[in-house]
N, C-alpha and C positions, 0 to 999 in steps of 0.2 A: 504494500500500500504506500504511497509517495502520497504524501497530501499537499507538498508543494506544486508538481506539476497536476492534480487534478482537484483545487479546493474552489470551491466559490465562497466567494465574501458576499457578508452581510451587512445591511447597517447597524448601527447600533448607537444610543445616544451617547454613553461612553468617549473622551474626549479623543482619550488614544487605545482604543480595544474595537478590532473588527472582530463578529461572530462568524467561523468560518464550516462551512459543512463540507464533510471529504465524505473518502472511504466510498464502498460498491451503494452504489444507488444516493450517495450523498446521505447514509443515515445518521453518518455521526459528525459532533458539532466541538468545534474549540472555541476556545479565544484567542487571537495573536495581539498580543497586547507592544506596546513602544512607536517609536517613530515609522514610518515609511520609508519603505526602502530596500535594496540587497543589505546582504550580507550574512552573516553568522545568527542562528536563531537558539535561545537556549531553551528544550523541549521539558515541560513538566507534566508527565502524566501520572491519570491518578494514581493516588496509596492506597494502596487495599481496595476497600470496600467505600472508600470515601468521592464524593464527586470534585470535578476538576477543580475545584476551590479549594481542594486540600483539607485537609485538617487545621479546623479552628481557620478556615480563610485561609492559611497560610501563604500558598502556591496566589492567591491572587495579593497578598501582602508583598509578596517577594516580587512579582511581576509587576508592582508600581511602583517597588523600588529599582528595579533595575530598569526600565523605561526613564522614570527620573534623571539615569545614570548613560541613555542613550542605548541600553541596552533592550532588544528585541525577547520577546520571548512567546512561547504557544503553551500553552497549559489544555489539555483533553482527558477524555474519560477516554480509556480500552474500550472494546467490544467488551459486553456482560458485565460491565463494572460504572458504579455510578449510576448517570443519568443518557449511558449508551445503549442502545441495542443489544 
């Protein structure tokens, strides 16, 4: 699965977080949170049993702090896990 060559973005009123739907048939959905652009993206999928927000937020705490910091980042739930298929 490459969600880079087949995602479609979503809007989102979020300043800098597009919602993005990949994977066979587009079922499942991330965030790419930070500026626009190429480059290096840091991947945070979920922990466990938890949905992409991580535990306690965390995974979206840490993805506006590194956007802050210029840094890109995609946070998603797995297939079966979370609020995925």
């Amino acid at each position: 699965m490459n969600a880079v060559l087949h995602a479609t973005p979503v809007k989102t009123n979020m300043a800098n977080d597009v919602l993005v739907r990949f994977g066979p048939a587009n079922q499942l959905t991330g965030v790419l949170s930070g500026i626009q652009g190429f480059g290096p993206i840091l991947l945070l999928p979920s922990a466990g049993l938890q949905p992409r927000a991580g535990p306690f937020r965390l995974h979206t705490e840490l993805a506006e702090r590194l956007a802050a910091h210029g840094i890109r980042s995609f946070r998603y739930d797995v297939p079966g896990v979370g609020e995925a298929p």
